[in-house]
VEXMIVO-71474 format. One record per residue: residue number from 1; y negated, x, z of N, C-alpha, C, O in turn. Coordinates in Angstrom, 1 decimal, always signed. Atoms other than C-alpha are relative to their C-alpha. Example, Ala and Ser with C-alpha at 12.3 -4.5 7.8 and 13.67 -1.06 7.14 Angstrom:
BEGIN
{n->1 n.north->+1.2 n.east->+0.9 n.up->+0.0 ca.north->+4.5 ca.east->+12.3 ca.up->+7.8 c.north->-1.2 c.east->+0.9 c.up->+0.0 o.north->-1.2 o.east->+1.9 o.up->+0.7};
{n->2 n.north->+1.1 n.east->-0.9 n.up->+0.0 ca.north->+1.1 ca.east->+13.7 ca.up->+7.1 c.north->-1.1 c.east->-0.8 c.up->+0.8 o.north->-2.2 o.east->-0.3 o.up->+0.9};
// end
This chain:
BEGIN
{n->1 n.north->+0.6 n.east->+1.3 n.up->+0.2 ca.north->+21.3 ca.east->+4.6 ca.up->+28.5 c.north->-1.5 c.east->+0.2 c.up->-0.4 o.north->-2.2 o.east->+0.9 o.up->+0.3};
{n->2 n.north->+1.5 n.east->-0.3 n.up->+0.2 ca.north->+18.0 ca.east->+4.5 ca.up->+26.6 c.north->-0.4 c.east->-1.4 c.up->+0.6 o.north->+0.1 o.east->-2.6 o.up->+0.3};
{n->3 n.north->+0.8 n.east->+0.8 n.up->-0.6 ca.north->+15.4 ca.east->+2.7 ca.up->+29.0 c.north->-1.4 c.east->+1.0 c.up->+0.1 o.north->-1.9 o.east->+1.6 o.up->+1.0};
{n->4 n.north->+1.7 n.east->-0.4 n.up->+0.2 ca.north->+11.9 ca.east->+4.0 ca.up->+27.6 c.north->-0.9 c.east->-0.4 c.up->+0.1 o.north->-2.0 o.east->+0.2 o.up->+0.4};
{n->5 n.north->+0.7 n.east->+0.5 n.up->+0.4 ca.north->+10.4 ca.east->+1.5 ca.up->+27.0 c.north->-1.0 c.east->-0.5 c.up->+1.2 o.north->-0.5 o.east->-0.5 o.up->+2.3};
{n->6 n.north->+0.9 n.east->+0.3 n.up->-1.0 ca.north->+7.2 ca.east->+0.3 ca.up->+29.0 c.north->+0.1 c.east->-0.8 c.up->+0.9 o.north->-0.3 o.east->+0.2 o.up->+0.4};
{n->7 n.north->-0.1 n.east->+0.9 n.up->-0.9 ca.north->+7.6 ca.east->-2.2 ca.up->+31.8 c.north->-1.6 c.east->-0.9 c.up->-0.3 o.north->-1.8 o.east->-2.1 o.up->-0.6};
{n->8 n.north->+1.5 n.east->+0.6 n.up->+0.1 ca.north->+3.8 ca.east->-2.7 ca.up->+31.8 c.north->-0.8 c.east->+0.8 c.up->-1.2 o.north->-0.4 o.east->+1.9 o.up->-1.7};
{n->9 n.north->+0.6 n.east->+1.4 n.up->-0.2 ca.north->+1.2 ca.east->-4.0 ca.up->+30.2 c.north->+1.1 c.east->-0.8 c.up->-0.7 o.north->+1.7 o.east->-0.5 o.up->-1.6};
{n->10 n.north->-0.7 n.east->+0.7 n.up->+0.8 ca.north->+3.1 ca.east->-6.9 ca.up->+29.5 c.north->-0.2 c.east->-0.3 c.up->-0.9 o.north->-1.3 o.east->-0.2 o.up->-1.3};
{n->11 n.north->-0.4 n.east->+0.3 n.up->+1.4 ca.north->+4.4 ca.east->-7.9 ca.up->+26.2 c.north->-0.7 c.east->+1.0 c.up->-1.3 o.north->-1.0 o.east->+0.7 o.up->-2.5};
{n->12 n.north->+0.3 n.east->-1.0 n.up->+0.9 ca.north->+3.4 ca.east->-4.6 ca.up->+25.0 c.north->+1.1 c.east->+0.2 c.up->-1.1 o.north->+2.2 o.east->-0.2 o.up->-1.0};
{n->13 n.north->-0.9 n.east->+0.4 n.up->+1.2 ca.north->+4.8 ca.east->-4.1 ca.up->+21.7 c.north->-0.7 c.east->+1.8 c.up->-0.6 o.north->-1.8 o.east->+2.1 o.up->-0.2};
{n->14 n.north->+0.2 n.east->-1.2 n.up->+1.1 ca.north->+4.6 ca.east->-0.3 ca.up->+19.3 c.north->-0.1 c.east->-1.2 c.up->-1.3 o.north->+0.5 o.east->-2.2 o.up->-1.4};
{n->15 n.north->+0.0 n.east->+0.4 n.up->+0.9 ca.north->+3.3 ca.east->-1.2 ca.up->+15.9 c.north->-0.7 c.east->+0.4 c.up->-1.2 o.north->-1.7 o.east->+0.9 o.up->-0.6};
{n->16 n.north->+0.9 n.east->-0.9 n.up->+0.9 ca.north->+1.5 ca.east->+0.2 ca.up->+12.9 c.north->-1.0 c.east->+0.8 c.up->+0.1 o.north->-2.0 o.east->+0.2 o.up->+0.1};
{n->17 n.north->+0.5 n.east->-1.1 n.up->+0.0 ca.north->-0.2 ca.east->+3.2 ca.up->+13.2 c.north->-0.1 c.east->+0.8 c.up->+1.3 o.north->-0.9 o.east->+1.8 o.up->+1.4};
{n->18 n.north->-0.2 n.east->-0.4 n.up->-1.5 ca.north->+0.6 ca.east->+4.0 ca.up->+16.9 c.north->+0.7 c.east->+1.2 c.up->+0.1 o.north->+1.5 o.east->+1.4 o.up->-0.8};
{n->19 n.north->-0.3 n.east->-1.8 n.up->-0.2 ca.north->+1.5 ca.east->+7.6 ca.up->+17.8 c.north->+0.4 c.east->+0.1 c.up->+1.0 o.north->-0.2 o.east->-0.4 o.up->+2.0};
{n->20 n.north->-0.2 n.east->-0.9 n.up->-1.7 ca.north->+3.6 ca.east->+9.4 ca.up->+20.7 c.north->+1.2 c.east->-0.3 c.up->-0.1 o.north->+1.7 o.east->-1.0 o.up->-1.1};
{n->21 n.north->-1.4 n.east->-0.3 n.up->-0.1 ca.north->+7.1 ca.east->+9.9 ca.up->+21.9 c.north->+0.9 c.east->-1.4 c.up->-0.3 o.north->+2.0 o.east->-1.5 o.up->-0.8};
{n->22 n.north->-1.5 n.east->+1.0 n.up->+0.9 ca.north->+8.7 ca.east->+6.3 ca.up->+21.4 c.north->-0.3 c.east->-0.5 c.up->-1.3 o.north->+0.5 o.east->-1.3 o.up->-1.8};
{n->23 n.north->+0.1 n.east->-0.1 n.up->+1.1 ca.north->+7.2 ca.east->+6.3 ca.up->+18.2 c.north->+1.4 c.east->+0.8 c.up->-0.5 o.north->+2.3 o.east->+0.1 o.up->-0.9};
{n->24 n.north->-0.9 n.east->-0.8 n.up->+0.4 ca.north->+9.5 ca.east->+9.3 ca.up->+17.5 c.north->+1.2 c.east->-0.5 c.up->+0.5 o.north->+2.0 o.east->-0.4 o.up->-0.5};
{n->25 n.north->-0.8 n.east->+0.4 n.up->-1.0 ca.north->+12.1 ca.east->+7.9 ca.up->+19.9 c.north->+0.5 c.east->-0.9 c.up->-0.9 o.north->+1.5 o.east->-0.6 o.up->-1.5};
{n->26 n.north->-0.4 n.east->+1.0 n.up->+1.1 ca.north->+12.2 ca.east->+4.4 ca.up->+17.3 c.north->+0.9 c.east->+1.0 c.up->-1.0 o.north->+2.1 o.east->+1.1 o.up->-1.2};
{n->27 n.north->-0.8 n.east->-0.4 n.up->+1.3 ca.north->+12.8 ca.east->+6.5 ca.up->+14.6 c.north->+1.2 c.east->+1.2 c.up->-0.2 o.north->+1.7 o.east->+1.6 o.up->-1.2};
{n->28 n.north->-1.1 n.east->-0.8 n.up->-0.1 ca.north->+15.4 ca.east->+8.7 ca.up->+15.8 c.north->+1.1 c.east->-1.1 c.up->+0.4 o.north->+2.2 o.east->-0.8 o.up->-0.1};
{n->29 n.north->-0.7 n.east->+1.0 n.up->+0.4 ca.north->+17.1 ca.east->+5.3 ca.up->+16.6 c.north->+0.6 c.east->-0.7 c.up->-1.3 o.north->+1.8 o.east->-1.0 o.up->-1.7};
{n->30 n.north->-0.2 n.east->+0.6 n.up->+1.2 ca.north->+16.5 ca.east->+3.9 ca.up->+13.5 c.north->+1.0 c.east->+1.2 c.up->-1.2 o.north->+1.8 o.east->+0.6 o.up->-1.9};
{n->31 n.north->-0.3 n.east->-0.5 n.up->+0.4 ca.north->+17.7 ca.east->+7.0 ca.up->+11.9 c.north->+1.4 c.east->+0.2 c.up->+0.3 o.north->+2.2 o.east->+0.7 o.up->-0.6};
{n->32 n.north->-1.1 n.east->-0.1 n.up->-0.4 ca.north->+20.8 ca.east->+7.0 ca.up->+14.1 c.north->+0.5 c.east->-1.3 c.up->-0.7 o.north->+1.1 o.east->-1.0 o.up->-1.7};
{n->33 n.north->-0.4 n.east->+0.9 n.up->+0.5 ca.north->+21.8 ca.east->+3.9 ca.up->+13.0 c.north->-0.2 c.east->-0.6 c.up->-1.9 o.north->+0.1 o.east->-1.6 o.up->-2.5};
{n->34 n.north->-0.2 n.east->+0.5 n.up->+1.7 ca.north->+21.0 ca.east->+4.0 ca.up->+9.2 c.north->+1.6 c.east->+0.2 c.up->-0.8 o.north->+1.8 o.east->-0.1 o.up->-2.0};
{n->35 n.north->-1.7 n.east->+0.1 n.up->+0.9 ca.north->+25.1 ca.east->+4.5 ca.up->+8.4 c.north->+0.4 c.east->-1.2 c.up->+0.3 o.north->+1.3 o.east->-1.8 o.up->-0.4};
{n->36 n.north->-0.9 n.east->+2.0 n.up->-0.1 ca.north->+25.6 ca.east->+0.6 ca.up->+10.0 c.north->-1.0 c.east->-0.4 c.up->-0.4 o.north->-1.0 o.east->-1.6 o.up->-0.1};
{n->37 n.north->+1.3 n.east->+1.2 n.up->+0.8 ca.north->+22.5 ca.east->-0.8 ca.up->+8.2 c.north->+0.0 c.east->+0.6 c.up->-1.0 o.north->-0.4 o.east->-0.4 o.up->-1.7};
{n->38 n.north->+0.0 n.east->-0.4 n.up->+0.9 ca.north->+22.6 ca.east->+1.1 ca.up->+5.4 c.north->-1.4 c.east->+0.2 c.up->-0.1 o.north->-1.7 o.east->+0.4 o.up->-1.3};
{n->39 n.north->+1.4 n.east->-0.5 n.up->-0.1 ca.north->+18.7 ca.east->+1.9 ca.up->+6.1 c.north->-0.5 c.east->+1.2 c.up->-0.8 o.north->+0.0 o.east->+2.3 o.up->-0.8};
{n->40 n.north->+0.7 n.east->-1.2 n.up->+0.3 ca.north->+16.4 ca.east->+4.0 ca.up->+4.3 c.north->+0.2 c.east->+1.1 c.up->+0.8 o.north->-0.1 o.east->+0.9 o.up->+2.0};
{n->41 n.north->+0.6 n.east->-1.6 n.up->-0.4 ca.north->+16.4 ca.east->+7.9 ca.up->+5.1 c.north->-1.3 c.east->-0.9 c.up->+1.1 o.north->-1.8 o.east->-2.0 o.up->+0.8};
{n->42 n.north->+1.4 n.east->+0.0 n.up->-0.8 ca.north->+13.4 ca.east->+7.8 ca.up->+8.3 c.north->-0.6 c.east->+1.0 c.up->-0.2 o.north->+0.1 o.east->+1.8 o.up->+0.2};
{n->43 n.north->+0.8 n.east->-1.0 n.up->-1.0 ca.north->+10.8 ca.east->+10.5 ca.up->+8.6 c.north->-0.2 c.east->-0.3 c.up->+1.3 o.north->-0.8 o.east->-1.4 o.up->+1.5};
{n->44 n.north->-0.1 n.east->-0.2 n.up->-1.4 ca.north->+10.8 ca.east->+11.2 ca.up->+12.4 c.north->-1.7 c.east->+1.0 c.up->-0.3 o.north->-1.8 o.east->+2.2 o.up->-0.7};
{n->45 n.north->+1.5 n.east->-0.4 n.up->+0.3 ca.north->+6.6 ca.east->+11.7 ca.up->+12.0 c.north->-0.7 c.east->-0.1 c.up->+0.9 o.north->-1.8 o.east->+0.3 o.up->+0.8};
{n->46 n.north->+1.2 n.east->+0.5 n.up->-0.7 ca.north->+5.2 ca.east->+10.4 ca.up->+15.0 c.north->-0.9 c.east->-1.2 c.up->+0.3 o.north->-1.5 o.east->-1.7 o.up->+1.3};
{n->47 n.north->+0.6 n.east->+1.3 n.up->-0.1 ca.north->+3.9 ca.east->+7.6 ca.up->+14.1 c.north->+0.3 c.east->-1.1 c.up->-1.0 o.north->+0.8 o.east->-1.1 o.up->-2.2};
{n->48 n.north->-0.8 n.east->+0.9 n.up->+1.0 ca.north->+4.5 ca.east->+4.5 ca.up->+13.1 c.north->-0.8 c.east->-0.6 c.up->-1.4 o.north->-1.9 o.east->-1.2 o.up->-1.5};
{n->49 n.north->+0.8 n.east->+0.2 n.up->+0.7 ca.north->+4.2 ca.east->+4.1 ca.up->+9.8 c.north->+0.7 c.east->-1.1 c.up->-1.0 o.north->+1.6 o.east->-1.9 o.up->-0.8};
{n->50 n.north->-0.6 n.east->+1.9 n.up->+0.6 ca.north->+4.7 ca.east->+1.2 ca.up->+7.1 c.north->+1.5 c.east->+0.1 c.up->-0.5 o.north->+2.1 o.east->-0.9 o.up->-0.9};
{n->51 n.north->-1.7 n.east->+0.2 n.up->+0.3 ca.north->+8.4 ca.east->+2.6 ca.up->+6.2 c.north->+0.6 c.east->-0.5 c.up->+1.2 o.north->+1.6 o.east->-1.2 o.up->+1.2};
{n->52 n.north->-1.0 n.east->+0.2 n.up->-1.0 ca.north->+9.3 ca.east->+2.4 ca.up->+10.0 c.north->-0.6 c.east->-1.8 c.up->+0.4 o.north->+0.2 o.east->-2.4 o.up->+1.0};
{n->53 n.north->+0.0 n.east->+1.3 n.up->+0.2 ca.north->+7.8 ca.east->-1.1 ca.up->+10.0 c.north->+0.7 c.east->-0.4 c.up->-0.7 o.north->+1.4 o.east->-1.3 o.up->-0.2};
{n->54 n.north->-0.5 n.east->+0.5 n.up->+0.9 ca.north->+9.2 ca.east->-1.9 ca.up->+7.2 c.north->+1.8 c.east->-0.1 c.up->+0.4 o.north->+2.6 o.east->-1.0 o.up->-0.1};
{n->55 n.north->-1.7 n.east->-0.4 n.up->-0.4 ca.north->+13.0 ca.east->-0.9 ca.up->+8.6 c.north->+0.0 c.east->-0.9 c.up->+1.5 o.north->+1.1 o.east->-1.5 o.up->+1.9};
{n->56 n.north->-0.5 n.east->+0.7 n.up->-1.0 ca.north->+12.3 ca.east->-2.5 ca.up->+11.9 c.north->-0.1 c.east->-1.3 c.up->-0.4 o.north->+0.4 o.east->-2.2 o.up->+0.3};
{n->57 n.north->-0.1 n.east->+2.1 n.up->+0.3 ca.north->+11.6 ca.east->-6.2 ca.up->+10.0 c.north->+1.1 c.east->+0.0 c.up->-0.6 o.north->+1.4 o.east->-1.2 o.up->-0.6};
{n->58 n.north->-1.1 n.east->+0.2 n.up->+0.2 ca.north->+14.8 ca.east->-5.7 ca.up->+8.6 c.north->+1.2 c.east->+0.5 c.up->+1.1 o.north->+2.3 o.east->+0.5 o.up->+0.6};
{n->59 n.north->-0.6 n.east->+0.0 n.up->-1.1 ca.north->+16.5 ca.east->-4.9 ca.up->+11.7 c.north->-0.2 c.east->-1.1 c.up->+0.7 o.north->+0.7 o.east->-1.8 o.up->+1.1};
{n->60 n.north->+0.2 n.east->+1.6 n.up->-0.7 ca.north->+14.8 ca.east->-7.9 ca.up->+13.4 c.north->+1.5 c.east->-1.3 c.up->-0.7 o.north->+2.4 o.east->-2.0 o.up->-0.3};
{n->61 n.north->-0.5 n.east->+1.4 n.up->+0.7 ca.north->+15.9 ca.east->-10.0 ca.up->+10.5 c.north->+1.7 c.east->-0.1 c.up->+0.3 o.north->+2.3 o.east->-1.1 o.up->+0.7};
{n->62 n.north->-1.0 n.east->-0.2 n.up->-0.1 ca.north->+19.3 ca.east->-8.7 ca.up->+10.6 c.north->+0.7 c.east->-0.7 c.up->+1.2 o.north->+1.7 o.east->-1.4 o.up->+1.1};
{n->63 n.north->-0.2 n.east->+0.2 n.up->-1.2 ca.north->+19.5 ca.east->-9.2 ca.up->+14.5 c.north->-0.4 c.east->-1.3 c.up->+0.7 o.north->-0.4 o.east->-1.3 o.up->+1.9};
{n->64 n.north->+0.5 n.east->+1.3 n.up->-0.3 ca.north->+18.2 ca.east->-12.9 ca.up->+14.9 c.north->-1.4 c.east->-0.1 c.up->+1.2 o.north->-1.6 o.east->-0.8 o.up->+2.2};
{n->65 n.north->+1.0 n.east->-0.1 n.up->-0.9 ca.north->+15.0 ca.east->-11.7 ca.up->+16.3 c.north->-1.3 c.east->-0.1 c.up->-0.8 o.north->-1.3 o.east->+0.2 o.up->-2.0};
{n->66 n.north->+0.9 n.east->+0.9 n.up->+0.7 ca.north->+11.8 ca.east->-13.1 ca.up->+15.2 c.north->-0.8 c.east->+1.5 c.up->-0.5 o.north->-1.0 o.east->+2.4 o.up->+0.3};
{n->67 n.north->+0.3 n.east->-1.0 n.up->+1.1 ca.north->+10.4 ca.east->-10.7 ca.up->+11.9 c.north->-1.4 c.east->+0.5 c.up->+0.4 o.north->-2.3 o.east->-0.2 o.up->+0.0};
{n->68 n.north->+1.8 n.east->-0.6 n.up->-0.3 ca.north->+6.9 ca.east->-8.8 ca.up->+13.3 c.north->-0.2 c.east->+1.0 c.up->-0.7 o.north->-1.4 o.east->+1.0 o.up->-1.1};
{n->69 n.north->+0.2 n.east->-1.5 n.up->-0.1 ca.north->+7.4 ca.east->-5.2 ca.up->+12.2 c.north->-0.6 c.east->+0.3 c.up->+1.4 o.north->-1.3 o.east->+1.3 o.up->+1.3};
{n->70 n.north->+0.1 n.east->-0.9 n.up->-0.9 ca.north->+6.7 ca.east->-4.5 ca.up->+15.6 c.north->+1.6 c.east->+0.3 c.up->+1.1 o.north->+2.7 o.east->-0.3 o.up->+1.3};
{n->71 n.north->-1.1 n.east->-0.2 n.up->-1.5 ca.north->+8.9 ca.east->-3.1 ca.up->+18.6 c.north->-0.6 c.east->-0.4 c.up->+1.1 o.north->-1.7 o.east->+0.1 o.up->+1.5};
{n->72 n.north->+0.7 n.east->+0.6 n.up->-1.2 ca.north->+8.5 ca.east->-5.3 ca.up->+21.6 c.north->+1.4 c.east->+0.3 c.up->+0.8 o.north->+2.4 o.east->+0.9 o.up->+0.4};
{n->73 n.north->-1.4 n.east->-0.2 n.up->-1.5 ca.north->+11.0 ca.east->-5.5 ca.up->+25.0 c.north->+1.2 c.east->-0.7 c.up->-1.2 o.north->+1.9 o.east->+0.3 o.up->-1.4};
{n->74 n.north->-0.9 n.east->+0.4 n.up->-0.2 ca.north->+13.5 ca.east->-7.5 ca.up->+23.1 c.north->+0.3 c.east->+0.6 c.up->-1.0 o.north->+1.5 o.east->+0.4 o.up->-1.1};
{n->75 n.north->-0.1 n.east->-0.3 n.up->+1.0 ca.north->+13.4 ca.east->-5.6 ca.up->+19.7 c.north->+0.6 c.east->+1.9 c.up->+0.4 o.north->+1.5 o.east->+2.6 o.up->-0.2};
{n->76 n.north->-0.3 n.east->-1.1 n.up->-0.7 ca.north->+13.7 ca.east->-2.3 ca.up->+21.6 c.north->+1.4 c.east->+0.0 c.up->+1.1 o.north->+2.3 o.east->+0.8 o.up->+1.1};
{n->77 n.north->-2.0 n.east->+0.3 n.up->-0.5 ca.north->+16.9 ca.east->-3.5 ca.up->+23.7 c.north->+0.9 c.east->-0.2 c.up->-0.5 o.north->+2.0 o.east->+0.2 o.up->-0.1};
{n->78 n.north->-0.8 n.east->+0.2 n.up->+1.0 ca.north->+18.4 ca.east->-4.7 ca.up->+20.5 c.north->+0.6 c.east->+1.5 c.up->-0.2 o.north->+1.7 o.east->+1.9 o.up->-0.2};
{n->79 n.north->-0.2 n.east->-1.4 n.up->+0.9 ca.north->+17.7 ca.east->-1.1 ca.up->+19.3 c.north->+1.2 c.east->+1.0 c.up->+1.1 o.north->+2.2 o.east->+1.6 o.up->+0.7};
{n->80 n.north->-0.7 n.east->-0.8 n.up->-0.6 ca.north->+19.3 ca.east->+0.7 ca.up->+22.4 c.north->+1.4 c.east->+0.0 c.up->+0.4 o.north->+2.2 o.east->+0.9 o.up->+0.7};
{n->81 n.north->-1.3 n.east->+1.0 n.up->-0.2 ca.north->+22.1 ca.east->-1.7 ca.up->+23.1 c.north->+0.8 c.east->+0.9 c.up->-1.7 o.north->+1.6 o.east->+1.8 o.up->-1.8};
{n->82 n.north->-0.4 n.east->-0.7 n.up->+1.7 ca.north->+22.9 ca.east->-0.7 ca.up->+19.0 c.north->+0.6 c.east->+1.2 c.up->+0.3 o.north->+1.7 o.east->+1.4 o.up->+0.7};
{n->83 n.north->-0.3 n.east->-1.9 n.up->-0.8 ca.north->+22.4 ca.east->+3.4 ca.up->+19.9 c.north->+1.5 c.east->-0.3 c.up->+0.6 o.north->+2.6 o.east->+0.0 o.up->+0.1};
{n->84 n.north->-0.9 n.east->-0.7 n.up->-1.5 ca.north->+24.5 ca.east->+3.3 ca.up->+23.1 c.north->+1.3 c.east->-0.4 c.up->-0.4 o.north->+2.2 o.east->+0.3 o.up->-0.1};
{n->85 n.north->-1.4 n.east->+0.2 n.up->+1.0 ca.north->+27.5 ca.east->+1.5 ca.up->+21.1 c.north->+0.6 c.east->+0.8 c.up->-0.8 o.north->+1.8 o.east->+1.0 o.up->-0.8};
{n->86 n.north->-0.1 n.east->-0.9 n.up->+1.2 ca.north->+27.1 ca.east->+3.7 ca.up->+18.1 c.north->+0.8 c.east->+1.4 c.up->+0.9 o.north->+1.8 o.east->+1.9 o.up->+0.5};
{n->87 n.north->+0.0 n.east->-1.6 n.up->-0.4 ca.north->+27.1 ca.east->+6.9 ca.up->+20.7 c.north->+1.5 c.east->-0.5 c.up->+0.6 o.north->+2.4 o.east->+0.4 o.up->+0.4};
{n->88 n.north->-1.4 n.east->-0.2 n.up->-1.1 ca.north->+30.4 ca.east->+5.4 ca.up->+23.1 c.north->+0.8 c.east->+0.0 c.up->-1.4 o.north->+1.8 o.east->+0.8 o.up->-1.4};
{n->89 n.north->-1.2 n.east->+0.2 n.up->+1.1 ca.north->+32.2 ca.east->+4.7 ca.up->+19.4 c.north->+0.6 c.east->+1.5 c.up->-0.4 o.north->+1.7 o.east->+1.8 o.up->-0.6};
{n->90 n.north->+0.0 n.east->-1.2 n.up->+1.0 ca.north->+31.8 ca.east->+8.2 ca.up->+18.1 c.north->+0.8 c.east->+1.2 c.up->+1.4 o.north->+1.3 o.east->+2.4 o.up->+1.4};
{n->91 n.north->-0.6 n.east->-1.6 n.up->-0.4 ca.north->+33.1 ca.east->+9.9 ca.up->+21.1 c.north->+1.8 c.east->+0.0 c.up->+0.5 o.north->+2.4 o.east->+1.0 o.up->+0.8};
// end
């Protein structure tokens, strides 16, 4: 089960230009999951940059979750809930 994501400060959110491991973490998600969204290719870079925004507003939009390009708690649950499906299907 992916639970990375921050608890505190509240309603912290990852978002354009932010750097460090759930940066990389997003986009090894997002990358996991580009064969059910049909998603651009990711670079896995570090940081977030305007492609991995750009892939998570169409993940929002996809998922009835309000369009930011950022990853907040509920955009990040979406994402792992997704993952952890993807991962029980395949085995």
């Amino acid at each position: 089960k992916l639970d990375l994501f921050p608890r505190y400060p509240q309603g912290f959110a990852l978002k354009s230009g932010d750097v460090g491991f759930l940066v990389t973490a997003v986009q090894y998600i997002l990358g996991e999951l580009e064969r059910l969204y049909n998603f651009p290719e990711i670079t896995i870079s570090n940081v977030y940059d305007d492609a991995t925004a750009t892939t998570i507003r169409d993940f929002q939009r996809r998922n009835g979750i309000e369009v930011t390009g950022e990853v907040d708690r509920e955009t990040w649950d979406a994402l792992a809930v997704q993952h952890n499906l993807l991962l029980e299907y395949e085995e």
